[in-house]
C-alpha positions as a Markdown table, in Angstrom:
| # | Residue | x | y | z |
|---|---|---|---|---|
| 1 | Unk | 23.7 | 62.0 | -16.5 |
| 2 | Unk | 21.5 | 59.3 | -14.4 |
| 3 | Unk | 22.7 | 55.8 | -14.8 |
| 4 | Unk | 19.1 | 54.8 | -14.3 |
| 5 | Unk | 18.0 | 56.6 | -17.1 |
| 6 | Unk | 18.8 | 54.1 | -19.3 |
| 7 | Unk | 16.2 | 52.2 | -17.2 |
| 8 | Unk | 13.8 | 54.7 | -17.5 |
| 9 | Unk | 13.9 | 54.9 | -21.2 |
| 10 | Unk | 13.5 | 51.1 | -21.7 |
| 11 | Unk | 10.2 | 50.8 | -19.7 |
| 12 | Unk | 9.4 | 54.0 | -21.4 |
| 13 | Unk | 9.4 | 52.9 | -24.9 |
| 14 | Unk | 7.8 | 49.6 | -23.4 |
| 15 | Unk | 4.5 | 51.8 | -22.8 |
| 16 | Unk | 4.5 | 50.7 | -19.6 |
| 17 | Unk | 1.9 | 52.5 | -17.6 |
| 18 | Unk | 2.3 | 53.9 | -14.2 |
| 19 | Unk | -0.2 | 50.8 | -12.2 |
| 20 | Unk | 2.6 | 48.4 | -14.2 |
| 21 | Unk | 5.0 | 49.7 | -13.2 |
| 22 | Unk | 4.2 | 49.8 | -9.4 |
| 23 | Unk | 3.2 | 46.3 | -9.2 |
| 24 | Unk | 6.8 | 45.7 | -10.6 |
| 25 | Unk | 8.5 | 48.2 | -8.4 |
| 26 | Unk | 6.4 | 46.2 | -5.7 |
| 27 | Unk | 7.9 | 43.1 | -6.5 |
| 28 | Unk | 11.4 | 43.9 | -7.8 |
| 29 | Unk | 12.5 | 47.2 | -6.3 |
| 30 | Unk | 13.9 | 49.6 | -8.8 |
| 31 | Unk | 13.7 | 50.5 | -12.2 |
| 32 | Unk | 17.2 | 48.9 | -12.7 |
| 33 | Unk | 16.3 | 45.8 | -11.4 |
| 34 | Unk | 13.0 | 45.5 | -14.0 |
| 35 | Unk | 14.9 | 46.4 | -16.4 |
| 36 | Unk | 17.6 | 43.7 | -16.2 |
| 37 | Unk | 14.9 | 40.8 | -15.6 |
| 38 | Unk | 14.5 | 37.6 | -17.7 |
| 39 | Unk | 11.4 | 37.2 | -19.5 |
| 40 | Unk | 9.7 | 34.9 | -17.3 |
| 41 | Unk | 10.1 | 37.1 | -14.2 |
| 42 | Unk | 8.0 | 39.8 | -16.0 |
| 43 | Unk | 5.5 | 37.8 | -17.4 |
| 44 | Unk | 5.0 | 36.3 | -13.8 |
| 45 | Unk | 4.7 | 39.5 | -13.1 |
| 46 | Unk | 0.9 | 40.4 | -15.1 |
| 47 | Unk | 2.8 | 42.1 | -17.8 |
| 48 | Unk | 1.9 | 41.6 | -22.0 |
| 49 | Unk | 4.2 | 39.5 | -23.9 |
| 50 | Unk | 4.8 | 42.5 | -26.2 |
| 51 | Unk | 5.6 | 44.7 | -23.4 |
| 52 | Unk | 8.0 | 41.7 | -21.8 |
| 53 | Unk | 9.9 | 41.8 | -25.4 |
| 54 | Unk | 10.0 | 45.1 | -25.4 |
| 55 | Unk | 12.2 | 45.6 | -22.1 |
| 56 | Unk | 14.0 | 42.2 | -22.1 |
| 57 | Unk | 14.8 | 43.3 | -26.3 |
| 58 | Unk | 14.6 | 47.1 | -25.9 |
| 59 | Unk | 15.3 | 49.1 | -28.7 |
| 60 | Unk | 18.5 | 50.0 | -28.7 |
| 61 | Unk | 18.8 | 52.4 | -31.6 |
| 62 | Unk | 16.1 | 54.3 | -30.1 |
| 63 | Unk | 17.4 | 54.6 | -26.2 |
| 64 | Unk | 20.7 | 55.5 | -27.2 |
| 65 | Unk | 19.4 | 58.6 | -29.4 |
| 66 | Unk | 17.4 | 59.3 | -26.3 |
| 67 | Unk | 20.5 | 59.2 | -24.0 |
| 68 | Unk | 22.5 | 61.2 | -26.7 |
| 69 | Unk | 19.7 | 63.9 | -26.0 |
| 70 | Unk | 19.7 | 64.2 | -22.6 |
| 71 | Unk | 23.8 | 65.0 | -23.1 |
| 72 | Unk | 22.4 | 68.2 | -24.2 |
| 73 | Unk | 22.3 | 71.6 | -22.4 |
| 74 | Unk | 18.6 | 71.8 | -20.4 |
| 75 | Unk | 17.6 | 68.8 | -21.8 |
| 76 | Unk | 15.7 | 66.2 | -18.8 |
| 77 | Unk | 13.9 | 63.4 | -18.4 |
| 78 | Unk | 11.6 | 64.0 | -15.4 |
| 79 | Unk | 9.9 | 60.3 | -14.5 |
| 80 | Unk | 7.5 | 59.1 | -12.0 |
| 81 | Unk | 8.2 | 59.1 | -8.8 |
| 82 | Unk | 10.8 | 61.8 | -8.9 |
| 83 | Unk | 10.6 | 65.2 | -7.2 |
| 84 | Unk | 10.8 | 66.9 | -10.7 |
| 85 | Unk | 7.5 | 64.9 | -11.6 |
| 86 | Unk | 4.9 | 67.7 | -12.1 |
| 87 | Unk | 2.2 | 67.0 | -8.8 |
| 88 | Unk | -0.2 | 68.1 | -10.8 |
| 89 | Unk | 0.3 | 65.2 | -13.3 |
| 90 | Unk | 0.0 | 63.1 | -10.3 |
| 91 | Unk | -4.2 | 63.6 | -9.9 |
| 92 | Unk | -4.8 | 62.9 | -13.5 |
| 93 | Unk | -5.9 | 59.6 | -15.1 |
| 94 | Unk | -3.7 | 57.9 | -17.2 |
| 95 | Unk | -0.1 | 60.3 | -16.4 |
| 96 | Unk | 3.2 | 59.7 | -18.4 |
| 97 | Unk | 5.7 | 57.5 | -17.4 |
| 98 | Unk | 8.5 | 60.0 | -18.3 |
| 99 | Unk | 8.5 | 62.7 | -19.9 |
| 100 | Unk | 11.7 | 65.0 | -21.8 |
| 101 | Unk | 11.7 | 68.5 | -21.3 |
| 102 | Unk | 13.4 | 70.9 | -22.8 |
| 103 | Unk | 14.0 | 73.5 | -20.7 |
| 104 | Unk | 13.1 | 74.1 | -17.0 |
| 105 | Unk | 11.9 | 71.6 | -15.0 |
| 106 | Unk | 11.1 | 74.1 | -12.3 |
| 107 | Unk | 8.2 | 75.7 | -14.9 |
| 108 | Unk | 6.4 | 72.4 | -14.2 |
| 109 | Unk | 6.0 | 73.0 | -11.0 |
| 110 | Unk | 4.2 | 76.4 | -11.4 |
| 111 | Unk | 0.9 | 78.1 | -11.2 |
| 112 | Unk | -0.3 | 77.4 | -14.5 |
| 113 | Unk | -3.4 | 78.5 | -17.0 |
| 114 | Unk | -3.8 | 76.2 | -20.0 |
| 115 | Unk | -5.2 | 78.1 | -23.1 |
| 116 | Unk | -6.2 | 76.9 | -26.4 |
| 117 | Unk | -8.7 | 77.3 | -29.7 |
| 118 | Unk | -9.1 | 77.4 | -33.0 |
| 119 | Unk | -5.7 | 76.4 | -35.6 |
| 120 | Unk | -7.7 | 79.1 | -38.0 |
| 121 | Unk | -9.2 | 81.5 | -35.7 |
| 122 | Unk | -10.2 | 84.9 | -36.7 |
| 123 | Unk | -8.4 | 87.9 | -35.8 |
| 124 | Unk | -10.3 | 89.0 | -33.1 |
| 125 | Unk | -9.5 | 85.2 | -31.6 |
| 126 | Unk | -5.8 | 85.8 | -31.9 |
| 127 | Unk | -5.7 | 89.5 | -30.3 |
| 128 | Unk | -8.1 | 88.2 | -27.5 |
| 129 | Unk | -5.5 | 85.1 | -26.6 |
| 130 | Unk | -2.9 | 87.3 | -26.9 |
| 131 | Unk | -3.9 | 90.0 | -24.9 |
| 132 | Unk | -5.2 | 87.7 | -22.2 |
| 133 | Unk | -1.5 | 85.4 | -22.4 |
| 134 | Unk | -0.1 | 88.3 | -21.9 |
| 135 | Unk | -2.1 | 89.3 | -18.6 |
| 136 | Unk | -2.2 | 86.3 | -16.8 |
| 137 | Unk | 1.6 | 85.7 | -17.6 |
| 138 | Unk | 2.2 | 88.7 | -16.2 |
| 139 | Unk | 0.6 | 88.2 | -13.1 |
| 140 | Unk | 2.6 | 85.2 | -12.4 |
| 141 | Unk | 0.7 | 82.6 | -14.0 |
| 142 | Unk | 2.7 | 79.9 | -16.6 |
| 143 | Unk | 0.8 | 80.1 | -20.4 |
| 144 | Unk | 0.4 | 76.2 | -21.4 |
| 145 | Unk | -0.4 | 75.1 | -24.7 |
| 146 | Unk | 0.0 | 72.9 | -27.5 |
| 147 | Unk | 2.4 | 75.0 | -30.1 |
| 148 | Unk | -0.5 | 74.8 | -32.8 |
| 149 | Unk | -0.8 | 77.4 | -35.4 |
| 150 | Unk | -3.3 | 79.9 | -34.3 |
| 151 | Unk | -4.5 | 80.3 | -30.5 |
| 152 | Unk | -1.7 | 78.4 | -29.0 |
| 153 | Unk | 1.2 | 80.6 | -31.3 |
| 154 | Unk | -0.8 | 83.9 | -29.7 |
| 155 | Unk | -1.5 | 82.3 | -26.1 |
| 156 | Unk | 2.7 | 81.4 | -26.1 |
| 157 | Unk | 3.6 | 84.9 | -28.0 |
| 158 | Unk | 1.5 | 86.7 | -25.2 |
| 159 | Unk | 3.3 | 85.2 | -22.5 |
| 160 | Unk | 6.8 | 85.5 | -23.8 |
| 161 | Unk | 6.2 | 89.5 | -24.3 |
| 162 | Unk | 5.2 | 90.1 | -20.8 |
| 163 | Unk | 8.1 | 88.6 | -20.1 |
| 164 | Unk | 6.5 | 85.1 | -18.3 |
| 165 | Unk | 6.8 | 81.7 | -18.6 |
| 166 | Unk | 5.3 | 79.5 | -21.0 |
| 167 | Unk | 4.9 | 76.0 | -21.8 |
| 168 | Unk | 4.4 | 73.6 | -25.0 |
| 169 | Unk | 3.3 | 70.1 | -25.0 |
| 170 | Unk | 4.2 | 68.1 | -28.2 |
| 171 | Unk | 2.8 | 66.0 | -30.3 |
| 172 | Unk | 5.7 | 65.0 | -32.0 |
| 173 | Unk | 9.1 | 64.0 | -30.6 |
| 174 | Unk | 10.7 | 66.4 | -28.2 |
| 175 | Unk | 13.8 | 66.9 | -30.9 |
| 176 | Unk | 11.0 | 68.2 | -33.6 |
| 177 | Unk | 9.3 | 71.3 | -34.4 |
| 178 | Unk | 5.7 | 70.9 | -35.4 |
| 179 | Unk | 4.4 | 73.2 | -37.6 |
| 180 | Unk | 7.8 | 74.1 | -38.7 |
| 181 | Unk | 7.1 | 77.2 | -38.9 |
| 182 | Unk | 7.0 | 77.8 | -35.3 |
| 183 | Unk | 10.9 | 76.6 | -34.8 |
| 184 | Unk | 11.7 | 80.1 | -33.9 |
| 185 | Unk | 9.0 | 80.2 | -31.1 |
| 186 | Unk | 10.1 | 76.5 | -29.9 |
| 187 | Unk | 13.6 | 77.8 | -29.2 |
| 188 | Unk | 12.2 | 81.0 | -27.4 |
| 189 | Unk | 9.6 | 78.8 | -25.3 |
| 190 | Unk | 12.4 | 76.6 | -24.1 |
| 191 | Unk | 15.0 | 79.6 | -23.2 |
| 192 | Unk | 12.1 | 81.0 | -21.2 |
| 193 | Unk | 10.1 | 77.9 | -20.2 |
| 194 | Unk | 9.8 | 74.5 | -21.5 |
| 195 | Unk | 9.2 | 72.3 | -24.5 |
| 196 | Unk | 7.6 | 69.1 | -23.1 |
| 197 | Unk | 6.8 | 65.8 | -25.1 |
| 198 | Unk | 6.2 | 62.3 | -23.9 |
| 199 | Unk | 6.8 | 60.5 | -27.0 |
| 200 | Unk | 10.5 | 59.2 | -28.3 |
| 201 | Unk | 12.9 | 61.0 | -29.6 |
| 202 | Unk | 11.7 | 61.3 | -33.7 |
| 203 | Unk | 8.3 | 60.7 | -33.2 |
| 204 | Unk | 6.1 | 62.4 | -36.2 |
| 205 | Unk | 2.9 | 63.8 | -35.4 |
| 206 | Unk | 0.9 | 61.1 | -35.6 |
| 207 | Unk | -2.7 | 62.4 | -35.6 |
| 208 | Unk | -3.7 | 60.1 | -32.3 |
| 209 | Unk | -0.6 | 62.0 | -31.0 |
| 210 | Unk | -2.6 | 65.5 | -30.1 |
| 211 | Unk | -5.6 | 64.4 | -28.3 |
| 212 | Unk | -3.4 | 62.4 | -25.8 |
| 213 | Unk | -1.0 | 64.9 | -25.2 |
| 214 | Unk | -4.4 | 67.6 | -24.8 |
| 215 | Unk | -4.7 | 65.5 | -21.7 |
| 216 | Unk | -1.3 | 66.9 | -20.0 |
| 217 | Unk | -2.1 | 70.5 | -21.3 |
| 218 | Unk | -5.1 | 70.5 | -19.0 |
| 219 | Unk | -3.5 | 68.6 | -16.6 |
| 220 | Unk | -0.8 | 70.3 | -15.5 |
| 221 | Unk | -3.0 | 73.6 | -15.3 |
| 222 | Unk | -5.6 | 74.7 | -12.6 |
| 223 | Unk | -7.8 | 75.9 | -15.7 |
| 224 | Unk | -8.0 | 75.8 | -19.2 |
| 225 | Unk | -9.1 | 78.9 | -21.3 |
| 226 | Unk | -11.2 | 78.5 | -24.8 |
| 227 | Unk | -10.8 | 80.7 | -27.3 |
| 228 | Unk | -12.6 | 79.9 | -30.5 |
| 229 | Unk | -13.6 | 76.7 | -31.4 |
| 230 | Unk | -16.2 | 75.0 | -33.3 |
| 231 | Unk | -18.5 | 72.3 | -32.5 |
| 232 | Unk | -16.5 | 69.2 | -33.3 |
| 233 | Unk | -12.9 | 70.3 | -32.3 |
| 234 | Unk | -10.2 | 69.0 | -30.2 |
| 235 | Unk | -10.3 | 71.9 | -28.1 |
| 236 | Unk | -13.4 | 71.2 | -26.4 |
| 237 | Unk | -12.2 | 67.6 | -25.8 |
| 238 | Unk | -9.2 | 69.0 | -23.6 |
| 239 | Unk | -12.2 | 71.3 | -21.9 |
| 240 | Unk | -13.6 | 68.0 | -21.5 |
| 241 | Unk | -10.6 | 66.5 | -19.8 |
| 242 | Unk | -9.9 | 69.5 | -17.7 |
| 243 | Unk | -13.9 | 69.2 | -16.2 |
| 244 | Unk | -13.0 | 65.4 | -15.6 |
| 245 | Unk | -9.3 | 66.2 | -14.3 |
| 246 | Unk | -11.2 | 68.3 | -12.2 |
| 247 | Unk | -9.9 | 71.8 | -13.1 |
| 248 | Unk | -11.3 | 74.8 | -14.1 |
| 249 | Unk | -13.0 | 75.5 | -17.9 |
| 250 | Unk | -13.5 | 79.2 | -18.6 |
| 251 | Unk | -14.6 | 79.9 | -22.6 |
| 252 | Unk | -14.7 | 83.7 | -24.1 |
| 253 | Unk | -18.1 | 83.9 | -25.9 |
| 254 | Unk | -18.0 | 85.0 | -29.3 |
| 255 | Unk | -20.8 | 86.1 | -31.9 |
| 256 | Unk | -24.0 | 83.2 | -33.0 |
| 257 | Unk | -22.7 | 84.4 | -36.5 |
| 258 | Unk | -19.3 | 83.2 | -35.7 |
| 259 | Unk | -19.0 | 79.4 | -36.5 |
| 260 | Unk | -15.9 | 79.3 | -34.0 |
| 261 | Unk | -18.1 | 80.7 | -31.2 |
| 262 | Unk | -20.2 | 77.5 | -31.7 |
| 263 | Unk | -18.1 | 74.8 | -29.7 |
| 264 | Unk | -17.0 | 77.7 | -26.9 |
| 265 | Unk | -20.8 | 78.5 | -26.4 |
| 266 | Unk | -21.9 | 74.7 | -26.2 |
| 267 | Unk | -19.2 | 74.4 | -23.5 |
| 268 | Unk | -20.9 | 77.2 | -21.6 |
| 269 | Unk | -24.5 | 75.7 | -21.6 |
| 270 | Unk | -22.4 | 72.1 | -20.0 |
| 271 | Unk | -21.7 | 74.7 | -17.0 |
| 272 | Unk | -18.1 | 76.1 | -18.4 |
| 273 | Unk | -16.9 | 79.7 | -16.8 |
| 274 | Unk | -18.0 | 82.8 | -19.5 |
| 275 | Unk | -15.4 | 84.9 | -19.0 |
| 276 | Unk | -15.1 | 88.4 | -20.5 |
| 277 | Unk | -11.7 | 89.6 | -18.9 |
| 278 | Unk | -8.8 | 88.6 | -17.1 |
| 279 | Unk | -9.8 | 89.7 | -13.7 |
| 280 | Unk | -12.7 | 87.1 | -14.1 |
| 281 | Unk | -9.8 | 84.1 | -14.9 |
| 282 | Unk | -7.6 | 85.4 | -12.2 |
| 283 | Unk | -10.3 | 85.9 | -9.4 |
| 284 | Unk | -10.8 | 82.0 | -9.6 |
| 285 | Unk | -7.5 | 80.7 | -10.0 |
| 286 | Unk | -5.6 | 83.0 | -7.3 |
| 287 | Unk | -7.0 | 80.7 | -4.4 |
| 288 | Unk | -6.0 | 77.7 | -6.6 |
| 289 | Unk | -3.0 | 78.4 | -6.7 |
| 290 | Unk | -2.2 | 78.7 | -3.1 |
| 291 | Unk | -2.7 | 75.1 | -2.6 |
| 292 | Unk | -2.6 | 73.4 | -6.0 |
| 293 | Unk | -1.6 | 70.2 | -4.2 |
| 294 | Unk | -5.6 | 70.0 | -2.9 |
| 295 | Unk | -6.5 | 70.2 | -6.4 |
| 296 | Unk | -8.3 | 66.7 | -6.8 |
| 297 | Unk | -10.4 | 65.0 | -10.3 |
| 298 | Unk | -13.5 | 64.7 | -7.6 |
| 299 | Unk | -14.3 | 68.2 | -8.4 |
| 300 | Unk | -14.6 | 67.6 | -12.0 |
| 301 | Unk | -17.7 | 69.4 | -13.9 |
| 302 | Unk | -20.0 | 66.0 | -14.6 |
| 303 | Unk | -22.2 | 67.8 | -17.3 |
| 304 | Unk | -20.3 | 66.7 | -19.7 |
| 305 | Unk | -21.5 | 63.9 | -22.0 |
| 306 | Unk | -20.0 | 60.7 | -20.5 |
| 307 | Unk | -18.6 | 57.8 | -22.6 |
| 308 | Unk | -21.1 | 55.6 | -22.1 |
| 309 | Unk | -24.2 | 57.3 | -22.9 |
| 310 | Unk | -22.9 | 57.7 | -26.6 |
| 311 | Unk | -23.8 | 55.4 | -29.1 |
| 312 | Unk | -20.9 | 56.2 | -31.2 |
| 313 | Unk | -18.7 | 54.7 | -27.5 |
| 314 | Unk | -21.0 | 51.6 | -27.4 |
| 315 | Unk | -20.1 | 51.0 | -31.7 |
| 316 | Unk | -16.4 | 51.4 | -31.0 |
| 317 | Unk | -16.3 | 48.8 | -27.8 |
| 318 | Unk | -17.7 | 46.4 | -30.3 |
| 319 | Unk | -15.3 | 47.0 | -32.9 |
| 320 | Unk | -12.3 | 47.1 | -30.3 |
| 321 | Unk | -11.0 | 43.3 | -28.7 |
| 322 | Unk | -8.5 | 42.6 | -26.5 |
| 323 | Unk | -5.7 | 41.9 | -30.0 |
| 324 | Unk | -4.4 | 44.9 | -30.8 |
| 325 | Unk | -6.4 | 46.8 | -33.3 |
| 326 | Unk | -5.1 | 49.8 | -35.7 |
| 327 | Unk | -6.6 | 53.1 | -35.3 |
| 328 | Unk | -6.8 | 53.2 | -39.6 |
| 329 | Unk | -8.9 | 49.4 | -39.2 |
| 330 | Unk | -11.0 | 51.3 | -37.0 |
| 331 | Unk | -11.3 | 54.6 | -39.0 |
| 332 | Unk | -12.3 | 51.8 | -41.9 |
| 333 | Unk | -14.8 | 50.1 | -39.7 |
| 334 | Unk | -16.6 | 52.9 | -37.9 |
| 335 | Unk | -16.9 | 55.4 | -40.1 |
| 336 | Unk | -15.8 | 57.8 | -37.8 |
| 337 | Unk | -12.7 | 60.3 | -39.1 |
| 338 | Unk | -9.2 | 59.7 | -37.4 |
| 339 | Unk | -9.5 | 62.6 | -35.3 |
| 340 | Unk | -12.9 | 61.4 | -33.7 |
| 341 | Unk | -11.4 | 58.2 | -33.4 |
| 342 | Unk | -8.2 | 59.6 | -31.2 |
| 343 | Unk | -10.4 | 61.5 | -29.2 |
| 344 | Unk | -12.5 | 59.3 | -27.9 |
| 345 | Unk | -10.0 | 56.1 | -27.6 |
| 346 | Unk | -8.0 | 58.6 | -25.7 |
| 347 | Unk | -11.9 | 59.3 | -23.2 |
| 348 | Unk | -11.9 | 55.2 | -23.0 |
| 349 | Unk | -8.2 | 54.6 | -22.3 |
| 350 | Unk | -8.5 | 57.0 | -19.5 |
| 351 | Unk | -11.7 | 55.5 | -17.6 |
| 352 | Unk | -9.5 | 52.4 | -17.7 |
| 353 | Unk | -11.5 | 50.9 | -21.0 |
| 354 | Unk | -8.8 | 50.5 | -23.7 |
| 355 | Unk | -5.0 | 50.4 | -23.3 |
| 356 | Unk | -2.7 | 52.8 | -26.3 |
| 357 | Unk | 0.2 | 50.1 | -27.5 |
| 358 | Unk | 2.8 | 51.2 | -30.0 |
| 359 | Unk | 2.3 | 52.3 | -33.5 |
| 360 | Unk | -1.2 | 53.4 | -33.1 |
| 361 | Unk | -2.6 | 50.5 | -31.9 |
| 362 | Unk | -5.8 | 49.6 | -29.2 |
| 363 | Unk | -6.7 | 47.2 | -26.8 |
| 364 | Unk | -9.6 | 46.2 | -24.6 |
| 365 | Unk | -8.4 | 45.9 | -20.8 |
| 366 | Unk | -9.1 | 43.5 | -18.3 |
């Protein structure tokens, strides 16, 4: 194992971001040396006070379960900076320090087609995901998704039977299964792909957790395919941040009866790809991915809604400060639901509004 992944972990669990990190890399050199500096050398440095204590006191407990991890067969850390750093991570706002992977690295680095819907889709949702996993897996693409009960257990069955590659992001810590009940298809993703969190090693599934790892599904993919949603959902906020990452949104319609046809057509009328087959996915992406290093957020779809032209944006910049504020003191204050709440602290944090501390807590920058 790395000696410097010791390193890696402490300014990991610091929440040290990746602009924090290069001023210190600027001025210090290597992650070994930031990690073995006094106090006063990284508050000299910009850095919080909490995130000075943090790596001058790291948690021990925590970085050594990590380390004991990484022991284990296919089990990584891939950090910034480092070959096996997904390049595609690389163009989005706000990109993991680290990440732990179980599995193959290599799979990162692939051509890869994020889909996603509906945790209660209907029938018709789950054989459509399924069937269209199972296509573009087996014409070479990787199937990302989130591991979810519903469209992402299809879009990751669908890929594993054409015999592909598939991917999960995590919500929890890389060492859990969430829903339980999808254990079985965790081991199978990571024997034929990879199981990817960025959170430590025992982390629950926090509800803030799953809009800010939605950011890395769509990230690491040239496009991201809905399949059933309704209005208010967190699938069309990863559509969202695909169109701002600059990557590809393509949504299957569905029928005006079907309330989970209601978020995937509103998507389409803000200029998302309708898409009725494979072929129509594939005949966009193939060029992609011929030179997925190009692949730049310039691109990205700006009929989306921006942050702020929302009032319910301009209500939660008041409520935030620059002390660290829960995310329940906030679901108390605004009114809004948890899941709102995550979604759009996760829209601010990447325009470079609000910075995500430990413990579900929220910052204004600057």
């Amino acid at each position: 194992m790395p000696s410097h992944h010791r390193s890696w972990l402490i300014l990991k669990y610091a929440y040290l971001r990746i602009a924090e990190l290069q001023t210190l890399l600027d001025l210090y050199g290597t992650v070994d040396d930031i990690a073995g500096l006094p106090r006063s050398r990284l508050l000299e440095s910009g850095l919080s006070a909490e995130k000075c204590d943090a790596i001058v006191m790291p948690d021990e407990k925590a970085v050594g379960a990590a380390l004991d991890w990484l022991a284990g067969d296919n089990h990584h850390l891939v950090a910034w900076g480092q070959d096996t750093y997904p390049e595609m991570l690389t163009q989005i706002p706000g990109p993991p320090l680290a990440l732990f992977v179980n599995g193959s690295v290599d799979t990162l680095q692939l051509p890869a087609i994020a889909i996603i819907g509906s945790r209660n889709p209907t029938q018709g949702g789950l054989r459509n995901a399924h069937e269209f996993s199972k296509h573009l897996a087996g014409q070479g693409f990787v199937v990302v998704s989130g591991l979810a009960q519903g469209i992402d257990t299809a879009a990751h069955e669908g890929a594993l039977e054409a015999g592909g590659k598939t991917i999960a992001f995590l919500g929890t810590g890389i060492d859990r299964v969430y829903p339980a009940a999808n254990r079985r298809l965790a081991h199978a993703i990571a024997e034929d792909g990879a199981l990817v969190s960025e959170y430590p090693l025992g982390a629950p599934p926090e509800r803030w957790h799953f809009p800010e790892r939605n950011r890395l599904i769509s990230g690491l993919s040239l496009g991201t395919l809905v399949v059933e949603a309704a209005r208010r959902s967190g699938s069309l906020i990863t559509a969202r941040l695909a169109a701002e990452q600059g990557r590809e949104v393509f949504v299957l319609p569905g029928s005006i009866h079907n309330a989970l046809a209601r978020g995937c057509h509103e998507l389409i009328r803000q200029g998302a790809k309708l898409v009725e087959t494979a072929a129509d996915i594939l005949s966009e992406l193939r060029p992609l991915a011929g030179h997925m290093q190009e692949t730049t957020a310039e691109s990205a779809t700006k009929a989306l809604v921006a942050p702020e032209t929302d009032d319910d944006y301009s209500e939660l910049r008041r409520l935030l400060s620059h002390d660290p504020t829960s995310i329940d003191d906030l679901e108390k204050k605004s009114g809004l639901t948890i899941d709102q709440l995550s979604s759009m602290l996760l829209i601010l944090e990447l325009h470079g509004e609000v910075e995500s501390l430990s413990g579900g807590r929220y910052a204004l920058t600057g």
